[in-house]
N, CA, C, O and CB atoms as a CASP TS submission, in Angstrom:
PFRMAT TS
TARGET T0000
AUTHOR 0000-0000-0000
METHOD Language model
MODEL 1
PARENT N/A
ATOM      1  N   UNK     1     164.806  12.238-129.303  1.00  0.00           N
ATOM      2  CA  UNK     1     163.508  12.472-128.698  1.00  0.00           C
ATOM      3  C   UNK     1     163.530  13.832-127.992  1.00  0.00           C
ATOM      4  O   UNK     1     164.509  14.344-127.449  1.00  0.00           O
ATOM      5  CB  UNK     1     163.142  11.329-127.705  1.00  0.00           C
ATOM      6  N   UNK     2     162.397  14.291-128.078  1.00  0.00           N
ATOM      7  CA  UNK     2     162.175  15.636-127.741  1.00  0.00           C
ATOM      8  C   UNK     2     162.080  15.814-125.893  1.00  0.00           C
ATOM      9  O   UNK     2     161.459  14.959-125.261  1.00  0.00           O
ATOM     10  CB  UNK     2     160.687  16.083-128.601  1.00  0.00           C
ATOM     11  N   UNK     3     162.625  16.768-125.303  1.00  0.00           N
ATOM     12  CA  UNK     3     162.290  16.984-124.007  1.00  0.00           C
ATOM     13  C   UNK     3     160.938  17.980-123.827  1.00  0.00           C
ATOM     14  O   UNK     3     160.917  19.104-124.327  1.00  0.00           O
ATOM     15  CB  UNK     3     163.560  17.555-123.344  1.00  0.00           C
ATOM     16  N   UNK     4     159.900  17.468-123.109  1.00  0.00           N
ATOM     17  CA  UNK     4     158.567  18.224-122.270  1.00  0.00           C
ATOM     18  C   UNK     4     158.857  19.261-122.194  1.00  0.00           C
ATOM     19  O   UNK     4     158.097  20.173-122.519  1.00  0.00           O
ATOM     20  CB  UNK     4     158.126  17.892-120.901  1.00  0.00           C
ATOM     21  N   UNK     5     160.271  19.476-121.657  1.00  0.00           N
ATOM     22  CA  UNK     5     160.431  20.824-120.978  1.00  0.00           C
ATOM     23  C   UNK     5     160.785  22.057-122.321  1.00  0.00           C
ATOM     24  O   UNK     5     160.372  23.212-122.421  1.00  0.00           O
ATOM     25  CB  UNK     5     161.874  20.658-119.702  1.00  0.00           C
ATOM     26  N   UNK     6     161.725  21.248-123.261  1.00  0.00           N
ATOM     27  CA  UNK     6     161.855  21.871-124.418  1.00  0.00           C
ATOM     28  C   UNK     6     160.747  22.593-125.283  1.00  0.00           C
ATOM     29  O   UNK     6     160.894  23.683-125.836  1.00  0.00           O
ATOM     30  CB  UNK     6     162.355  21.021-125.065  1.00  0.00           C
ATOM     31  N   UNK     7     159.846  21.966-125.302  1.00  0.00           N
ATOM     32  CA  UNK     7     158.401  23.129-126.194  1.00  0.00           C
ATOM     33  C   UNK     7     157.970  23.758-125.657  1.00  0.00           C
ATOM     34  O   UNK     7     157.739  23.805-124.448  1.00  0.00           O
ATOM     35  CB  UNK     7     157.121  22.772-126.752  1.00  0.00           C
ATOM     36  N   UNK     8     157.662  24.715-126.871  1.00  0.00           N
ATOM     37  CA  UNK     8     156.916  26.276-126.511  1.00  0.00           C
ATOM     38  C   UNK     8     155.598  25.924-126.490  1.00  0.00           C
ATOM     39  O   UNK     8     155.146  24.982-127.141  1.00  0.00           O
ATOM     40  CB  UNK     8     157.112  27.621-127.671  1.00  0.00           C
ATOM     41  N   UNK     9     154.915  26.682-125.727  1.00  0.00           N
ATOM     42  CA  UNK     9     153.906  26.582-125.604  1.00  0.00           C
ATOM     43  C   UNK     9     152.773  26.440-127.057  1.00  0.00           C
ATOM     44  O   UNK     9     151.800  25.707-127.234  1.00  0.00           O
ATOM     45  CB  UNK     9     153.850  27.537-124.767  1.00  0.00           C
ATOM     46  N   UNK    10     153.356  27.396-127.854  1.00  0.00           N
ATOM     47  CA  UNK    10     152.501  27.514-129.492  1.00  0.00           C
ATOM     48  C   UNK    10     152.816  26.178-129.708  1.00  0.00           C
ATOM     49  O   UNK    10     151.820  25.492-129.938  1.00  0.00           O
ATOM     50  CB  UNK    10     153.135  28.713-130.950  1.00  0.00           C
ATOM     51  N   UNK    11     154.066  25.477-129.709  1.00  0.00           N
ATOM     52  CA  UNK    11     154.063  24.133-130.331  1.00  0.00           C
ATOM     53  C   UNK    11     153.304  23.296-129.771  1.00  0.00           C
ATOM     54  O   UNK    11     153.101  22.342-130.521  1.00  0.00           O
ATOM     55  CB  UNK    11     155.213  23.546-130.395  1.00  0.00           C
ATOM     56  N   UNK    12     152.548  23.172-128.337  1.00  0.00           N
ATOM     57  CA  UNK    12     151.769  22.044-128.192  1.00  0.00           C
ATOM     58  C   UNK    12     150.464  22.136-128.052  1.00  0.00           C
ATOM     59  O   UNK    12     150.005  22.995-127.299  1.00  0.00           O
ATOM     60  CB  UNK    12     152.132  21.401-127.287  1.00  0.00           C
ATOM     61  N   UNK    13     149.514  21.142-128.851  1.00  0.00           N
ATOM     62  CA  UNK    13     148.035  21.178-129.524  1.00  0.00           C
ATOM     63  C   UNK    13     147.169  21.299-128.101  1.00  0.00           C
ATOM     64  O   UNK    13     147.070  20.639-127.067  1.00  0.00           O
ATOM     65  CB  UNK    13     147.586  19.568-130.590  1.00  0.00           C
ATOM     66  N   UNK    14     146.501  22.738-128.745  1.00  0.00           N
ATOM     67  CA  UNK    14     145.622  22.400-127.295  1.00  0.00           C
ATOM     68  C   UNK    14     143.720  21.366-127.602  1.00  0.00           C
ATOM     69  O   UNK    14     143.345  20.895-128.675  1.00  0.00           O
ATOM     70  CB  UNK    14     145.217  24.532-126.460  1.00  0.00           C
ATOM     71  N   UNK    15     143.339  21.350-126.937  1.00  0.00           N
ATOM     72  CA  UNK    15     142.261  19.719-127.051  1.00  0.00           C
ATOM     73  C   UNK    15     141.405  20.777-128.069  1.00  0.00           C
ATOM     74  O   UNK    15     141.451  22.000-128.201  1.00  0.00           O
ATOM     75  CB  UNK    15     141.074  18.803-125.086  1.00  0.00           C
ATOM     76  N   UNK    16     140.439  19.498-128.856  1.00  0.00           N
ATOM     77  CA  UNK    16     139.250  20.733-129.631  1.00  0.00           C
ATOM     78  C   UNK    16     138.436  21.988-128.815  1.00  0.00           C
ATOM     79  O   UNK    16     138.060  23.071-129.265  1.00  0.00           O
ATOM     80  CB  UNK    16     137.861  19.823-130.229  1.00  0.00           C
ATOM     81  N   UNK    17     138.303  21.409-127.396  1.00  0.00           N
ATOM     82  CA  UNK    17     136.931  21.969-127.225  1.00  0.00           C
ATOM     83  C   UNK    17     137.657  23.609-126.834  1.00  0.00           C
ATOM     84  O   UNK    17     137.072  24.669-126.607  1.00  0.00           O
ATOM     85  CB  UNK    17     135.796  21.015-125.791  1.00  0.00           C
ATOM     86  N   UNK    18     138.940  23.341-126.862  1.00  0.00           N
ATOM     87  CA  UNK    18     139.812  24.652-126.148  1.00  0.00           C
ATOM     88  C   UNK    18     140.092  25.635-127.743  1.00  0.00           C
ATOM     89  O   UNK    18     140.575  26.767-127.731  1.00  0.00           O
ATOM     90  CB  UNK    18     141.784  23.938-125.165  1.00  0.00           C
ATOM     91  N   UNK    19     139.827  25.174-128.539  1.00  0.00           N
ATOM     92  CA  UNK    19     140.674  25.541-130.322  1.00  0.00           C
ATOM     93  C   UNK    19     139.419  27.033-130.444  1.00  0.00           C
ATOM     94  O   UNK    19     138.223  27.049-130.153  1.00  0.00           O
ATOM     95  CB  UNK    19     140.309  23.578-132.273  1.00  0.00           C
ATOM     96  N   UNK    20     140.259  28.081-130.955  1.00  0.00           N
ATOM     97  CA  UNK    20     139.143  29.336-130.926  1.00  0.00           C
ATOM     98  C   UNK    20     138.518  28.806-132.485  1.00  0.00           C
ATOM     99  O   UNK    20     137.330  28.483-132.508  1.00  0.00           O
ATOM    100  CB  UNK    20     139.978  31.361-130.870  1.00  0.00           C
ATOM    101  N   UNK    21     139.265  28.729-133.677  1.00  0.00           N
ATOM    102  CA  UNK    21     138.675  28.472-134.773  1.00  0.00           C
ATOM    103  C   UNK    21     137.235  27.425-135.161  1.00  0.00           C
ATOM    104  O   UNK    21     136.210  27.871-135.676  1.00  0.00           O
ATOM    105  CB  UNK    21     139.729  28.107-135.332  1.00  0.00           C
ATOM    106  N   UNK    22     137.475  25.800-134.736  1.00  0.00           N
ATOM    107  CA  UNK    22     136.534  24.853-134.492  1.00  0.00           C
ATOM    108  C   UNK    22     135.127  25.474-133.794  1.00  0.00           C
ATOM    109  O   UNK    22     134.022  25.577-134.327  1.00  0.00           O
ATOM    110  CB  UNK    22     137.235  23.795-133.613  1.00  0.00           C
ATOM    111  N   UNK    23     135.597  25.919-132.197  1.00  0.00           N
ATOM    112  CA  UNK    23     134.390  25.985-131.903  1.00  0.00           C
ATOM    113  C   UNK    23     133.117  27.451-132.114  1.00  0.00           C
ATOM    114  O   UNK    23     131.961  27.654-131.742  1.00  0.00           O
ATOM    115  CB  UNK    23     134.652  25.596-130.640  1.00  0.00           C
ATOM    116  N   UNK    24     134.484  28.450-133.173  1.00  0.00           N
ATOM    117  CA  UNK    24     133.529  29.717-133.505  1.00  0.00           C
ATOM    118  C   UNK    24     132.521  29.342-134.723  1.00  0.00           C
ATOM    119  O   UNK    24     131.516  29.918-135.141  1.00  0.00           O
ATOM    120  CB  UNK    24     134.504  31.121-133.989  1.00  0.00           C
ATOM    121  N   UNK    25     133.066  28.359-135.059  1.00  0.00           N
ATOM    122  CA  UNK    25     132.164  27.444-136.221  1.00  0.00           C
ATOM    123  C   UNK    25     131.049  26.351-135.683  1.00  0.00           C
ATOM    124  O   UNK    25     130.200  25.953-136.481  1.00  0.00           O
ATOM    125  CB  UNK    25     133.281  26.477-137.150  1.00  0.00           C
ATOM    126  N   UNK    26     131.058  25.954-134.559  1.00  0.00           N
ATOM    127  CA  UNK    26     129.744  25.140-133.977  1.00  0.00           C
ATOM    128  C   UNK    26     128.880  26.278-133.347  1.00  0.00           C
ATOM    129  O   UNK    26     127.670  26.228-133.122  1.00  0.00           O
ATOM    130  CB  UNK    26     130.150  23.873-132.706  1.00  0.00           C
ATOM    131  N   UNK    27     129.784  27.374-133.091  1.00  0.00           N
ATOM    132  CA  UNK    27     128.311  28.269-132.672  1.00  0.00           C
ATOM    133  C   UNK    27     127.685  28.842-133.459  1.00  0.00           C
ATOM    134  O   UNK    27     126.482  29.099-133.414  1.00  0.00           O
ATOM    135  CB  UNK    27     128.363  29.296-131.843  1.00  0.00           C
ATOM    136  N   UNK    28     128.774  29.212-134.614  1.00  0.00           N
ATOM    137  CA  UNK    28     127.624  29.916-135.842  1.00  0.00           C
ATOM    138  C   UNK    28     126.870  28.908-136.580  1.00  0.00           C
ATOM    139  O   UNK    28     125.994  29.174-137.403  1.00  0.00           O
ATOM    140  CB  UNK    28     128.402  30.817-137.125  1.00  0.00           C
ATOM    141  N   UNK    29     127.268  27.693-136.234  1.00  0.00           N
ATOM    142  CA  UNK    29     126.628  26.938-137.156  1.00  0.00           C
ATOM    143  C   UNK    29     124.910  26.486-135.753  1.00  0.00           C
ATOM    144  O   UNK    29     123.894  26.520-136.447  1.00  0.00           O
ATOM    145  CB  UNK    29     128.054  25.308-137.849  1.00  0.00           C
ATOM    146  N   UNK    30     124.668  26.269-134.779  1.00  0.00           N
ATOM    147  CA  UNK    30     124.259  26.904-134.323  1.00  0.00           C
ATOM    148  C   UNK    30     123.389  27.879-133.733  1.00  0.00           C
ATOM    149  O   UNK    30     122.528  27.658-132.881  1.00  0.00           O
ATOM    150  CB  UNK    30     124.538  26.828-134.474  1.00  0.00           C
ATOM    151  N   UNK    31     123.811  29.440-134.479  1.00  0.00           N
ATOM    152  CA  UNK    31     122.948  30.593-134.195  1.00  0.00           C
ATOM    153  C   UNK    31     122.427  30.309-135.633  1.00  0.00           C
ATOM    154  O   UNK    31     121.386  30.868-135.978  1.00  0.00           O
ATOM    155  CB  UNK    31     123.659  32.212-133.749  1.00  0.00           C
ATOM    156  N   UNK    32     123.051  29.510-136.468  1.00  0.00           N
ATOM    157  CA  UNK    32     122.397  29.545-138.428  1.00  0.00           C
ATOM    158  C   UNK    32     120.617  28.692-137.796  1.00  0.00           C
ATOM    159  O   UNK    32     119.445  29.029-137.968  1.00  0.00           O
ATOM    160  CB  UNK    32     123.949  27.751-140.244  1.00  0.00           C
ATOM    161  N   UNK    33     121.205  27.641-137.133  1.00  0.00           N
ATOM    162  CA  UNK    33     119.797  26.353-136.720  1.00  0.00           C
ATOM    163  C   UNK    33     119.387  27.283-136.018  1.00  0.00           C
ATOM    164  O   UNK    33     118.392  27.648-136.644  1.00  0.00           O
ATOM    165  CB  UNK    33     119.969  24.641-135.796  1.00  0.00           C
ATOM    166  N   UNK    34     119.487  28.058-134.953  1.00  0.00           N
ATOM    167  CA  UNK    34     118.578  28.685-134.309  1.00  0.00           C
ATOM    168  C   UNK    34     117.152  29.709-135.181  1.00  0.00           C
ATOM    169  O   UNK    34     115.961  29.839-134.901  1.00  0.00           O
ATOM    170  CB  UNK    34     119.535  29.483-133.451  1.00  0.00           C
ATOM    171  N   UNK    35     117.835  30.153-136.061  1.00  0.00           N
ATOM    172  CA  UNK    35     117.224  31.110-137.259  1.00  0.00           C
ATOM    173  C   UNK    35     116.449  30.275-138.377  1.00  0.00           C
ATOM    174  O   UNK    35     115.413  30.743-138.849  1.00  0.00           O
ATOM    175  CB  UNK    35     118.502  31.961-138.065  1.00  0.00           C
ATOM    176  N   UNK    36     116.913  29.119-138.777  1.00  0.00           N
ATOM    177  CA  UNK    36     116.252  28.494-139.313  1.00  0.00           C
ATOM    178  C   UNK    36     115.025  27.959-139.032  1.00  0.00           C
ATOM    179  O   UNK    36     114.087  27.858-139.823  1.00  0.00           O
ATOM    180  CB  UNK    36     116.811  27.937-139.529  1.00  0.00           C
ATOM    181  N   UNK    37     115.072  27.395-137.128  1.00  0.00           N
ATOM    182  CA  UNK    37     113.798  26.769-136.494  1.00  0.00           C
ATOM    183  C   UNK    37     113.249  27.679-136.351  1.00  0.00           C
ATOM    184  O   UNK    37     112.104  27.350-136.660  1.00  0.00           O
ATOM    185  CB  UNK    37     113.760  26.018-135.337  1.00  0.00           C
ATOM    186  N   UNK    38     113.220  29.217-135.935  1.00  0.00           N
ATOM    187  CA  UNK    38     112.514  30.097-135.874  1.00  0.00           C
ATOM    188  C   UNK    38     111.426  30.726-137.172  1.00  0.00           C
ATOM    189  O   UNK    38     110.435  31.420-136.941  1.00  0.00           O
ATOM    190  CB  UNK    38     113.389  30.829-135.435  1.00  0.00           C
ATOM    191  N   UNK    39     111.914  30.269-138.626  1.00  0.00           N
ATOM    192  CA  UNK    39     111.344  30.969-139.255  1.00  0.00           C
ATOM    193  C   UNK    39     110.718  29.713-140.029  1.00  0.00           C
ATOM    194  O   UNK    39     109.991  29.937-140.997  1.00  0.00           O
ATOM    195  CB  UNK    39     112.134  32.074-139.866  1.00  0.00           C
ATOM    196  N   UNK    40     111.012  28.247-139.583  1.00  0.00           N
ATOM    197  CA  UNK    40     109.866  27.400-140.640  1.00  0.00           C
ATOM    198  C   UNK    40     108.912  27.486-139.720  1.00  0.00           C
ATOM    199  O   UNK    40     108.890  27.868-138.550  1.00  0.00           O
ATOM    200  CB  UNK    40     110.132  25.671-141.209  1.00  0.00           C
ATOM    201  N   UNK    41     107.721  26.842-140.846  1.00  0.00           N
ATOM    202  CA  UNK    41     105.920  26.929-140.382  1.00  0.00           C
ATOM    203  C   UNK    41     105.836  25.558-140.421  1.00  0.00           C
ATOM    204  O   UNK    41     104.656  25.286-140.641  1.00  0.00           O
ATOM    205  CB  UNK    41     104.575  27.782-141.539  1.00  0.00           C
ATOM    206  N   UNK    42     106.678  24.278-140.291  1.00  0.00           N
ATOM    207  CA  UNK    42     106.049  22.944-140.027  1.00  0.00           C
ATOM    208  C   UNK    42     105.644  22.484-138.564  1.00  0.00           C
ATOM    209  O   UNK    42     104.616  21.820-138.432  1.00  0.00           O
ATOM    210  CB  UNK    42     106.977  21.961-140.523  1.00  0.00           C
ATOM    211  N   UNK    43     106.537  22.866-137.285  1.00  0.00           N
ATOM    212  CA  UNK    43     106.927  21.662-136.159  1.00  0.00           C
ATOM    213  C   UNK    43     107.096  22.831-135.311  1.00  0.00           C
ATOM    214  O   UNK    43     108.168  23.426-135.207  1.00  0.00           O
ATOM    215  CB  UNK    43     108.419  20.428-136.361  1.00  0.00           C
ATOM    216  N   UNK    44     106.087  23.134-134.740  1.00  0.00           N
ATOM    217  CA  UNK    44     106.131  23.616-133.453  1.00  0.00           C
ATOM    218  C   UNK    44     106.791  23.249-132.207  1.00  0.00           C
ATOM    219  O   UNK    44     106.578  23.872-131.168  1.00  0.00           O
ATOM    220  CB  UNK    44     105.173  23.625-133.201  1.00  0.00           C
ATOM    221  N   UNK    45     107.528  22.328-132.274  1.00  0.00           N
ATOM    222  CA  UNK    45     108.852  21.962-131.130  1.00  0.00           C
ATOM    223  C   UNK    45     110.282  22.671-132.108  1.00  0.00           C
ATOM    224  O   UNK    45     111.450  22.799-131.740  1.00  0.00           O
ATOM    225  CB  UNK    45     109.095  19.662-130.803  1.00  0.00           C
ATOM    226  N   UNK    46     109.915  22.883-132.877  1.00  0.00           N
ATOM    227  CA  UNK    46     111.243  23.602-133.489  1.00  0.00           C
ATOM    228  C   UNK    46     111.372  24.958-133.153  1.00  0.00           C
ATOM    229  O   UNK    46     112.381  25.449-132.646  1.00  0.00           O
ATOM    230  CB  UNK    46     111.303  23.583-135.015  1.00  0.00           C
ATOM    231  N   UNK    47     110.099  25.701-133.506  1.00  0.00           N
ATOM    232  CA  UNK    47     109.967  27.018-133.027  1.00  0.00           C
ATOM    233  C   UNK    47     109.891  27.178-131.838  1.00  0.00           C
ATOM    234  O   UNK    47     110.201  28.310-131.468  1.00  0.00           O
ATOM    235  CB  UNK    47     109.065  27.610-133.444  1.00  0.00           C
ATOM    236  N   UNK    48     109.428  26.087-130.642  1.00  0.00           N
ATOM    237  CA  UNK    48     110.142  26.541-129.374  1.00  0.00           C
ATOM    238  C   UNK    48     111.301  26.434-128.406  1.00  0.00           C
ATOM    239  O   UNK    48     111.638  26.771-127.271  1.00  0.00           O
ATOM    240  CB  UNK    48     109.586  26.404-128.826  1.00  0.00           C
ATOM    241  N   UNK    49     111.723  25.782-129.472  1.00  0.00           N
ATOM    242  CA  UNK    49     113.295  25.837-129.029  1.00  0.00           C
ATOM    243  C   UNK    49     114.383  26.831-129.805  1.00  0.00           C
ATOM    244  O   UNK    49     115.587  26.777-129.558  1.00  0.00           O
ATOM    245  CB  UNK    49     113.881  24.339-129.233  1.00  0.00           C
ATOM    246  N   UNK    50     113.799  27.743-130.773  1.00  0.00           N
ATOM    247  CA  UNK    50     114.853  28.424-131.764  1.00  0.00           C
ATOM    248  C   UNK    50     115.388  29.600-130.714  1.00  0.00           C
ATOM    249  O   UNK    50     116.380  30.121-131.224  1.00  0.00           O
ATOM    250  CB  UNK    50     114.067  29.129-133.405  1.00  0.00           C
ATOM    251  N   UNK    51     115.126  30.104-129.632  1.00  0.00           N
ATOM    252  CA  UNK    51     115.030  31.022-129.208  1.00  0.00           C
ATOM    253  C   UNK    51     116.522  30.651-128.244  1.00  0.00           C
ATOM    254  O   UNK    51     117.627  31.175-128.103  1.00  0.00           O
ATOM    255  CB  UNK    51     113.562  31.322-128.710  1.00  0.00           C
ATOM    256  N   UNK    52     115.851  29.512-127.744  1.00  0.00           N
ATOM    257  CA  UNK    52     117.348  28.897-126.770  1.00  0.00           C
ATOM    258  C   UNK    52     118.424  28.426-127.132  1.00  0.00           C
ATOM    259  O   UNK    52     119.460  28.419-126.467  1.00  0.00           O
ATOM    260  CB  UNK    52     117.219  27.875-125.997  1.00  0.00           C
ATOM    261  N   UNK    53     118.183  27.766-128.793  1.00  0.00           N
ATOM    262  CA  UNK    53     119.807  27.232-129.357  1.00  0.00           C
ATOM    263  C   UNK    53     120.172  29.065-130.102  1.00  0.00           C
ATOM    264  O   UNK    53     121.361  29.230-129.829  1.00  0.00           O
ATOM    265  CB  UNK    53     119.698  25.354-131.121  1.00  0.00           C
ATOM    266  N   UNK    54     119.784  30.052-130.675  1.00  0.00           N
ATOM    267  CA  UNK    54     119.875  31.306-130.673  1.00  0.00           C
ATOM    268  C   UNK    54     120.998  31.796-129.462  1.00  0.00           C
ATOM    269  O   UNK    54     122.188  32.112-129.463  1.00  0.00           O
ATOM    270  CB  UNK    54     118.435  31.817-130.532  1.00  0.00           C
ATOM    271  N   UNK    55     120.030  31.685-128.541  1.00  0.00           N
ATOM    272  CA  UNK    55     120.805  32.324-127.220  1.00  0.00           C
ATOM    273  C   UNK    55     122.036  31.207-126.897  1.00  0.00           C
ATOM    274  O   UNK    55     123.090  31.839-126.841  1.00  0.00           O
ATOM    275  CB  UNK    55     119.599  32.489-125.680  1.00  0.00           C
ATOM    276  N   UNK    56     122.184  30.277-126.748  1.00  0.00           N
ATOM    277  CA  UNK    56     122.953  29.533-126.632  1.00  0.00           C
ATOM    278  C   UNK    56     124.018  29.556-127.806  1.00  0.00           C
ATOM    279  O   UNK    56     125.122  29.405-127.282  1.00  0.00           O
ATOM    280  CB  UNK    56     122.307  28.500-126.403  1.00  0.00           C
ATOM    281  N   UNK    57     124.121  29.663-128.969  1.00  0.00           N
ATOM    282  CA  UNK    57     124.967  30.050-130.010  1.00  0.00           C
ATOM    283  C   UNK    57     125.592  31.074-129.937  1.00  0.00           C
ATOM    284  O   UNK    57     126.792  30.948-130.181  1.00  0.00           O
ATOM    285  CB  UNK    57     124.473  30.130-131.005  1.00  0.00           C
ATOM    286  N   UNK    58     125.066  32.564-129.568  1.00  0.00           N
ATOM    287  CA  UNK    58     125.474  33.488-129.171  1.00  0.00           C
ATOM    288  C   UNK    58     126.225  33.950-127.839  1.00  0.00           C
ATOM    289  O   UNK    58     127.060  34.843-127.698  1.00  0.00           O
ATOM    290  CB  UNK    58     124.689  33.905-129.372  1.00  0.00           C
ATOM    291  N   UNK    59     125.783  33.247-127.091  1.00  0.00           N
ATOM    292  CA  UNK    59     126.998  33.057-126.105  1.00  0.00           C
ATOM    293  C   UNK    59     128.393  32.356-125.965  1.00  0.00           C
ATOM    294  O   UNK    59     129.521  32.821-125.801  1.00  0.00           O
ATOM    295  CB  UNK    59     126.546  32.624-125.279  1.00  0.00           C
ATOM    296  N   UNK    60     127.939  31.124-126.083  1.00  0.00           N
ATOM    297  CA  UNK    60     129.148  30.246-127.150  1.00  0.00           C
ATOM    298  C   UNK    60     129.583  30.770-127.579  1.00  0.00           C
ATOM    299  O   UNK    60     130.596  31.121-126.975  1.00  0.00           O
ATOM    300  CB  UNK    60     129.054  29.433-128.116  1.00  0.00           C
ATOM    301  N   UNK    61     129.402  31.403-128.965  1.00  0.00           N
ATOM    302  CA  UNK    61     130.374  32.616-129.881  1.00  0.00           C
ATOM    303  C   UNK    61     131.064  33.869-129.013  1.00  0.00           C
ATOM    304  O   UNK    61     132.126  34.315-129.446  1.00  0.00           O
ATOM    305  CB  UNK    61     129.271  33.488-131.092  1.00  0.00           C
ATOM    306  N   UNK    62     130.641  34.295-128.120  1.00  0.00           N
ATOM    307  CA  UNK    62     131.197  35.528-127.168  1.00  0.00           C
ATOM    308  C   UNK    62     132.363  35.064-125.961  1.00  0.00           C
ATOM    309  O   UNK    62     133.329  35.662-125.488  1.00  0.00           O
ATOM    310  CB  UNK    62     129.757  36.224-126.293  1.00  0.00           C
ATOM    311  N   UNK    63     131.750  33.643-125.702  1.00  0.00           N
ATOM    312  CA  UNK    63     132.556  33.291-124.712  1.00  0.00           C
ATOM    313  C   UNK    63     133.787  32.859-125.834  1.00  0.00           C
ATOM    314  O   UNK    63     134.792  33.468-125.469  1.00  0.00           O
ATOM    315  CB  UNK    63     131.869  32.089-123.594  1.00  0.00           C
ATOM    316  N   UNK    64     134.091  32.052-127.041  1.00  0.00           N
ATOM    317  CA  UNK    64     134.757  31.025-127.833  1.00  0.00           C
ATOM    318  C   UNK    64     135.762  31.958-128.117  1.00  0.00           C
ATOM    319  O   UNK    64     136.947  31.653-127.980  1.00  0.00           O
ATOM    320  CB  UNK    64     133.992  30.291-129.092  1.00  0.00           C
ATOM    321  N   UNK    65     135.236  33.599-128.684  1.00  0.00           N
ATOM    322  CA  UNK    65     135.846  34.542-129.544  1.00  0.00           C
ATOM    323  C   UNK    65     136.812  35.230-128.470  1.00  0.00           C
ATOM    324  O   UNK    65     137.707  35.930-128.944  1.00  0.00           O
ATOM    325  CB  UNK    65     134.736  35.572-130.326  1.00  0.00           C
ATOM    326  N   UNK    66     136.732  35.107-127.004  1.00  0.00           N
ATOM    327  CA  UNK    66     138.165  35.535-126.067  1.00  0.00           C
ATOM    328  C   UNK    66     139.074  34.377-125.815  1.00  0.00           C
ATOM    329  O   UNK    66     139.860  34.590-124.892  1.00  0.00           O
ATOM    330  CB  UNK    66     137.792  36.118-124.478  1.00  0.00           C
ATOM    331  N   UNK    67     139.181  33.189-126.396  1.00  0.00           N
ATOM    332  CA  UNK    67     140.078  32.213-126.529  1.00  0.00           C
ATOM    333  C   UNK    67     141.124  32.899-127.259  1.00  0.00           C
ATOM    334  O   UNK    67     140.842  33.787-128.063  1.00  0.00           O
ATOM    335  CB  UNK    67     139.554  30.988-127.164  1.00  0.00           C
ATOM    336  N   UNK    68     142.804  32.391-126.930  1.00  0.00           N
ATOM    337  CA  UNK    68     143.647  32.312-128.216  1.00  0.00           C
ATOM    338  C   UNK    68     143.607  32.009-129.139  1.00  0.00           C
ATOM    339  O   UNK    68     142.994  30.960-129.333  1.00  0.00           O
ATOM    340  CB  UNK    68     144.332  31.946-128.297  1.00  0.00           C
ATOM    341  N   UNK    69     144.165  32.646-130.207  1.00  0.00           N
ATOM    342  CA  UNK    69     144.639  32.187-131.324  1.00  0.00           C
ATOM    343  C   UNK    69     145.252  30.431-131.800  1.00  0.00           C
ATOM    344  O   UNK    69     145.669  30.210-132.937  1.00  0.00           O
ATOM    345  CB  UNK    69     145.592  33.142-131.381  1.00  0.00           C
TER
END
């Protein structure tokens, strides 16, 4: 059995919400819905929210993209 003290830091999993890869993919996926609600002509609760999941995707992505590797 392995000792705590023995692993490197790279060897132990850090949680999803901490992972740079996973969550640069919920924001682009995201800033994609933000662009999408903005440009259909059905549902006017879509188009007023495209602006804030937009901005909210794009921050997400800025803050996600100074995480480690």
């Amino acid at each position: 059995m392995t000792n705590p003290q023995e692993l490197t830091p790279a060897s132990r999993k850090r949680p999803f919400l901490l992972r740079r890869g996973p969550m640069e993919s919920i924001a682009t996926a995201l800033i994609a819905a933000g662009f999408l609600m903005l440009f259909q002509p059905f549902l006017l609760a879509l188009y007023t929210y495209s602006l804030a999941m937009l901005l909210t995707g794009t921050v997400m992505f800025i803050v996600v993209s100074k995480f480690p590797e």
